[in-house]
C-alpha positions in Angstrom: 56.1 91.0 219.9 57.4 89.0 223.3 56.1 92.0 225.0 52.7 92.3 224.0 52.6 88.4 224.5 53.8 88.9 228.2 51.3 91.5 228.8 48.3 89.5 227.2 49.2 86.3 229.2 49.3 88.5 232.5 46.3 89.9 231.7 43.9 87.1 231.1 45.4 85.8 234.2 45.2 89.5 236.2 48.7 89.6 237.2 50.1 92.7 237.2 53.1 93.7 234.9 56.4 95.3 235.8 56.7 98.6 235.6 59.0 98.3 233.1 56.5 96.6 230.8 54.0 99.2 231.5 56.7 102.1 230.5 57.1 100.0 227.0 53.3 100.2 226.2 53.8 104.0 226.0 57.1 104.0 224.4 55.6 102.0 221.4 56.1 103.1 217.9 52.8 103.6 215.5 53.4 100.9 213.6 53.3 98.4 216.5 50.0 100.6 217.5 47.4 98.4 216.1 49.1 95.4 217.5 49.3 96.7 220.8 44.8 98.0 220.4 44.6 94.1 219.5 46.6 92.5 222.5 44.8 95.1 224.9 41.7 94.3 223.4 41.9 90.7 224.0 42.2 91.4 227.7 39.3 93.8 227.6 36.6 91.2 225.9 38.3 88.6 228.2 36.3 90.5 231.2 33.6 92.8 229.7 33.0 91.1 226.8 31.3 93.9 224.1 29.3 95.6 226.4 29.9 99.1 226.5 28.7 100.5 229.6 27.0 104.3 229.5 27.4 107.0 232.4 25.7 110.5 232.8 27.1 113.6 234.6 25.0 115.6 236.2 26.8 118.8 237.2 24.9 119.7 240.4 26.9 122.9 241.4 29.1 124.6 239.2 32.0 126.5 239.1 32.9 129.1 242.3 35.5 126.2 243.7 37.6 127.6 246.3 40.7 125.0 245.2 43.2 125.8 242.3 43.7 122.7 240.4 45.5 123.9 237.4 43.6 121.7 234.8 40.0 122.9 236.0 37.6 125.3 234.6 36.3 125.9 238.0 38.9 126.5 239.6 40.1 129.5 242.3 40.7 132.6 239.7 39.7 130.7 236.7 38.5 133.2 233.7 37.2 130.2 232.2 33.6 131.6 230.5 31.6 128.8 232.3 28.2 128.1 233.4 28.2 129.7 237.3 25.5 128.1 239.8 24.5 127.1 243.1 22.7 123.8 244.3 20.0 122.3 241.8 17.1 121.1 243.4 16.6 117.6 244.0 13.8 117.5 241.4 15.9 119.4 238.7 18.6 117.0 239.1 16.3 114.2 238.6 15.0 115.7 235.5 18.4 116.1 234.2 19.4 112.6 235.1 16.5 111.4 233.6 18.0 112.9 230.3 20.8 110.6 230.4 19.1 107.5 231.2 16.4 108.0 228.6 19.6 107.7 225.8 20.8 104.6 227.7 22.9 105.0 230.5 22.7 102.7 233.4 24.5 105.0 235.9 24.3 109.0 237.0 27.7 110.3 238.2 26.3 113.4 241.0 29.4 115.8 240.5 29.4 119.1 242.6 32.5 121.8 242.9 34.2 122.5 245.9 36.4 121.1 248.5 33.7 119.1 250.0 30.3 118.5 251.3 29.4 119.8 254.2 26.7 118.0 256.2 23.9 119.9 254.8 25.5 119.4 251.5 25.5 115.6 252.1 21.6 115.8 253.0 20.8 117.4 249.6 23.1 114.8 247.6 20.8 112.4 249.6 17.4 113.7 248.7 18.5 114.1 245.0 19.8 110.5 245.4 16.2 109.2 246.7 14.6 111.2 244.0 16.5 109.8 241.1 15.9 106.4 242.5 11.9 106.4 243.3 11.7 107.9 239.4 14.4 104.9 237.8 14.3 101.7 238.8 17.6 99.8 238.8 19.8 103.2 238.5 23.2 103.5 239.6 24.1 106.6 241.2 27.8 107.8 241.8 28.5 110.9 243.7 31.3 112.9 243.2 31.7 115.9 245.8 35.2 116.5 247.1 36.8 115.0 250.4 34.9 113.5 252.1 34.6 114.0 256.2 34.7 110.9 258.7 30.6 109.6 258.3 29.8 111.1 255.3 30.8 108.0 253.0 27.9 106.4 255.1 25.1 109.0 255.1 25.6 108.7 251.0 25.9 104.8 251.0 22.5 104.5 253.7 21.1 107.4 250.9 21.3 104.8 248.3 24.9 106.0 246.4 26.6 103.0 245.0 29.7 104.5 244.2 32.1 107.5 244.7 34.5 109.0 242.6 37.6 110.8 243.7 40.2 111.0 240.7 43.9 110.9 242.3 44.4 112.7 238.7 48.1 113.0 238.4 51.5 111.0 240.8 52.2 111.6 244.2 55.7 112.9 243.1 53.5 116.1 240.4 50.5 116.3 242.5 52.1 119.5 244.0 52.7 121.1 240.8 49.1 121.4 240.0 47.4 121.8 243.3 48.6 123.5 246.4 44.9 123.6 248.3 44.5 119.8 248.9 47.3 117.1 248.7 47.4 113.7 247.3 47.1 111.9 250.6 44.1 113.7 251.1 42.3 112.4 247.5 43.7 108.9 248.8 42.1 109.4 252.3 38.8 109.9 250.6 39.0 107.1 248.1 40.2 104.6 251.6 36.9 106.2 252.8 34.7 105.5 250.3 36.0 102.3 250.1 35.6 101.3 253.7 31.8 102.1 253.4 31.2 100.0 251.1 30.6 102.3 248.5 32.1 100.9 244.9 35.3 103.4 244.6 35.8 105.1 241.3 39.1 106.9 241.0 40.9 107.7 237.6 43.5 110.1 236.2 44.2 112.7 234.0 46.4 112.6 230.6 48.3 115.7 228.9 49.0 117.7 231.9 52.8 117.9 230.5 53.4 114.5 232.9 56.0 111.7 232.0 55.6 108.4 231.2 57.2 107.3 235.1 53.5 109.7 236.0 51.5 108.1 234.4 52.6 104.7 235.5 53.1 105.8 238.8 49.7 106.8 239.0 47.7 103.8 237.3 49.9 101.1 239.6 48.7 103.7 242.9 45.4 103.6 241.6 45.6 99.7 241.1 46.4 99.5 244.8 43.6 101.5 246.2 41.5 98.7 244.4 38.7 101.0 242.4 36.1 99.1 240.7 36.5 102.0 238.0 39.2 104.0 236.1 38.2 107.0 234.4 40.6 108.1 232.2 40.6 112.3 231.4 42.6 113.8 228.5 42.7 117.6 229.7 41.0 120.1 227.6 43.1 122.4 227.7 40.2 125.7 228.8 41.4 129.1 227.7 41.5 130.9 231.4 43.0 128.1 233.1 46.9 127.4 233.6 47.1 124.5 231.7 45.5 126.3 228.6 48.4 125.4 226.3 49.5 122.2 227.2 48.0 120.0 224.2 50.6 117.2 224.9 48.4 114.6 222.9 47.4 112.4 220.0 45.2 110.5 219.1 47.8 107.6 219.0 49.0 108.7 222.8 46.0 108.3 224.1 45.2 105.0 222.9 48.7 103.8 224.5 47.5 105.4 227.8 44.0 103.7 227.5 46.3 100.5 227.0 48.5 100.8 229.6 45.8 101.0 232.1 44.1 98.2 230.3 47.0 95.9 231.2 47.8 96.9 234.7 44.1 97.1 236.0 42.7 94.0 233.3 39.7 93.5 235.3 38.2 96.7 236.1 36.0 98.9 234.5 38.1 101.5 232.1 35.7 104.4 231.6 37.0 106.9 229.1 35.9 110.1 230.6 36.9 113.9 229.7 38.4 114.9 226.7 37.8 112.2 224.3 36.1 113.9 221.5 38.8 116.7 221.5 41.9 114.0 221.6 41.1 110.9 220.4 38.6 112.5 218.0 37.8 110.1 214.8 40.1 107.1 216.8 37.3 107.1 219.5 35.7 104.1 218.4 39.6 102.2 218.7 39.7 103.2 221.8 36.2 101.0 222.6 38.7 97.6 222.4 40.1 99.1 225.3 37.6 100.8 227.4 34.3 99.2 228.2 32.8 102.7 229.6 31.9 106.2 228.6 30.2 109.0 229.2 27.4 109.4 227.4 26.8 113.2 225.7 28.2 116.5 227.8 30.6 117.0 230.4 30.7 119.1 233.6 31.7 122.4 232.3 32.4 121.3 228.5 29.8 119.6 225.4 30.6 116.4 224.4 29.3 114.7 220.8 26.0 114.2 220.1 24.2 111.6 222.1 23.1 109.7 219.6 26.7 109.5 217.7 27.9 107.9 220.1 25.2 105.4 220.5 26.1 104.8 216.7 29.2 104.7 216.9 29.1 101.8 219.6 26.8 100.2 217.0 29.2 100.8 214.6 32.5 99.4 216.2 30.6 96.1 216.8 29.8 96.8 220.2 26.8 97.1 222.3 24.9 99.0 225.2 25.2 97.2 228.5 22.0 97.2 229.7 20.4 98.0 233.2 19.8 94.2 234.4 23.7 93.0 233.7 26.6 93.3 235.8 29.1 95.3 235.0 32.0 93.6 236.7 33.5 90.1 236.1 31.9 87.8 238.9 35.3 87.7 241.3 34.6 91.6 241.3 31.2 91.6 241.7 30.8 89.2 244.5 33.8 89.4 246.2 35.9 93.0 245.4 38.7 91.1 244.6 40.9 93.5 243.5 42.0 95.5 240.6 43.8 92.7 239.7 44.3 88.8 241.2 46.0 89.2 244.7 47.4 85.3 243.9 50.4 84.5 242.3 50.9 88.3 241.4 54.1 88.0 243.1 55.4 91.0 245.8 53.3 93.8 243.4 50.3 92.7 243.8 49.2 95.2 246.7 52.4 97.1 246.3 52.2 100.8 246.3 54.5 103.1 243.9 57.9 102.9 244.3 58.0 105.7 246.9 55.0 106.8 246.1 52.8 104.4 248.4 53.3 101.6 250.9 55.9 99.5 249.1 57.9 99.3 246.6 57.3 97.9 242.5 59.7 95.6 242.2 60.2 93.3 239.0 58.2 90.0 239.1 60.6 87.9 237.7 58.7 88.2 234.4 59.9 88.4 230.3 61.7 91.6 230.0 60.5 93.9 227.7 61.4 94.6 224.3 63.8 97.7 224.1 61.7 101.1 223.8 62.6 103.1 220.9 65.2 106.3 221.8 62.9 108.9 221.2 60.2 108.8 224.1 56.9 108.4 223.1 55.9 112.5 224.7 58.3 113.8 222.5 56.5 112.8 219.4 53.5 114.2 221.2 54.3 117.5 221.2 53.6 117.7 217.7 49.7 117.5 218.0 47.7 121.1 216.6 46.1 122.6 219.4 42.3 121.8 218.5 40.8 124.8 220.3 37.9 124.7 217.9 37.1 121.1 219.8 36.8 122.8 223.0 33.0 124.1 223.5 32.1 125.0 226.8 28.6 123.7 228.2 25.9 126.0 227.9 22.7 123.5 227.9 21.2 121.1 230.1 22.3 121.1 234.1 21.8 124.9 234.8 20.1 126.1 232.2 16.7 126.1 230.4 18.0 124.5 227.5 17.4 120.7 226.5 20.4 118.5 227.8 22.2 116.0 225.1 21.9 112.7 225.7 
């Protein structure tokens, strides 16, 4: 296929594809599925090799967030049957983290609800930061706690945070329909923040929120120019009590396209499947491991993920393995330099290009192979076929916040 050959070349090479290439990934039919897994996956080992890299939430205050994001569980007026509860302790926290690195993960993600730290918030983050660190030796912690205020990028980054993750979640042009309380320059103001502290950014998306293709490209090539070092990619679970509670948009087969897509336009980064995985990819999960080279490793903030242990077998079992605590994560242009989610020479006028209207320039084409022509039927419509799996859906009720044993 001429376009899956486009979109290998321009990968190994990190140039960034048109838009219009992008759109074909997710038009795809099933049979040229496996094909497009394989060209994907090419790009993927080109950069990360088999080295699956392993991540652990720890969900440090939950639920009783005064936003209303449609597609969260602890949201304003959610009647979602979550775990409630304030601020865990630093030395609870570590205790849970420690959880996560004892099955293998090299980096804690710090996640707390709510709009955003306040100052006090930010000193608590730190201590549980310190704590974590004088207990694990070579940890990487992530923090994930709303906006951030001018400073507080800093106070986490002189804490000892290496990252911070702020999902932009959905396109500038549907951010409205899902959240009034915030806007989407303000979860771009925060990752420009991070950024600028010299914190390793981590911003993703979210999949099956009822979006378009044109969203979900809009919002990978606006995540591509905010540079991240990391994409998590979220399939919603769709939580009874929530708004979004019967939008089961996807497959299996759409979210491997998705995973993909992102693959192709941000080669070089770390592609973390994140939320959702279990409930939507289900037995594809270890397909989508030629794609992504990260996960989480056992439960989510609000919801259970697999057992710990599957999915350390079934990285062992896809041919993959652990990346361990003393290797890099990142290809060596990233590492050293934060080159860029993909090569800003010879990418032609995209290369730092926002979204169409949607950022600070345009997406123009790059002069490149035109894609092949996408079937008629959009690749969404066959999605709406997929059986709501509400039997997949089990919300979290060990670990973080409880006296039960966490899995990891």
């Amino acid at each position: 296929m001429d376009l899956l050959n486009t979109l290998l070349d321009k990968g190994l090479r990190r140039e960034l594809p048109t838009r219009d290439e992008a759109l074909a990934v997710l038009a795809t039919s099933d049979d040229e599925l496996l094909d497009v897994v394989a060209a994907a996956g090419k790009v993927r080992r080109q950069w990360f090799g088999r080295r699956v890299k392993l991540n652990y939430l720890v969900n440090l205050k939950s639920g009783l967030c005064p936003e209303d994001c449609s597609y969260c569980s602890q949201r304003l007026g959610s009647k979602a049957e979550i775990l409630k509860y304030t601020w865990l302790k630093p030395d609870q926290a570590s205790e849970a983290a420690a959880a996560g690195l004892a099955g293998g993960a090299k980096r804690v993600c710090l996640v707390a609800s709510g709009r955003g730290p306040t100052d006090r918030d930010v000193d608590r983050v730190s201590d549980t930061i310190k704590a974590i660190k004088d207990q694990n030796q070579g940890v990487e912690v992530c923090a994930c706690l709303g906006l951030l205020s001018d400073g507080q990028a800093e106070r986490l980054r002189d804490a000892g945070a290496d990252a911070y993750n702020h999902n932009l979640n959905t396109s500038e042009g549907t951010y409205g329909d899902i959240t009034t309380t915030h806007t989407y320059a303000d979860r771009v103001d925060t990752v420009q923040k991070a950024h600028a502290a010299g914190l390793s950014a981590c911003s993703g998306l979210i999949a099956g929120m009822g979006e378009s293709d044109e969203d979900l490209v809009d919002v990978v090539y606006a995540l591509r120019a905010l540079d991240p070092d990391s994409v998590p990619v979220n399939f919603l679970i769709p939580f009874e009590g929530t708004p979004l509670a019967k939008e089961w948009n996807l497959t299996p087969q759409r979210c491997l396209r998705i995973l993909a897509m992102v693959r192709f336009v941000c080669p070089d980064v770390e592609v973390r499947i994140a939320g959702g995985r279990e409930v939507h990819l289900r037995t594809m999960q270890p397909l989508a491991l030629h794609l992504a080279n990260s996960i989480f490793l056992g439960d989510y903030l609000t919801s259970e993920g697999q057992a710990g242990k599957a999915d350390l077998d079934m990285i062992a079992d896809a041919g993959f393995e652990v990346e361990g605590t003393g290797e890099v994560t990142l290809p060596e242009h990233r590492a050293t330099a934060h080159a860029g989610c993909g090569s800003h020479a010879g990418a032609g006028a995209e290369a730092g290009a926002g979204c169409g209207s949607h950022g600070s320039g345009g997406c123009g084409p790059c002069g490149s192979t035109a894609p092949e022509a996408a079937p008629e039927e959009p690749a969404q419509e066959a999605a709406r076929g997929s059986e709501a799996r509400t039997d997949l859906v089990a919300v979290r009720r060990r670990g973080a916040g409880t006296d039960l044993a966490p899995n990891a």
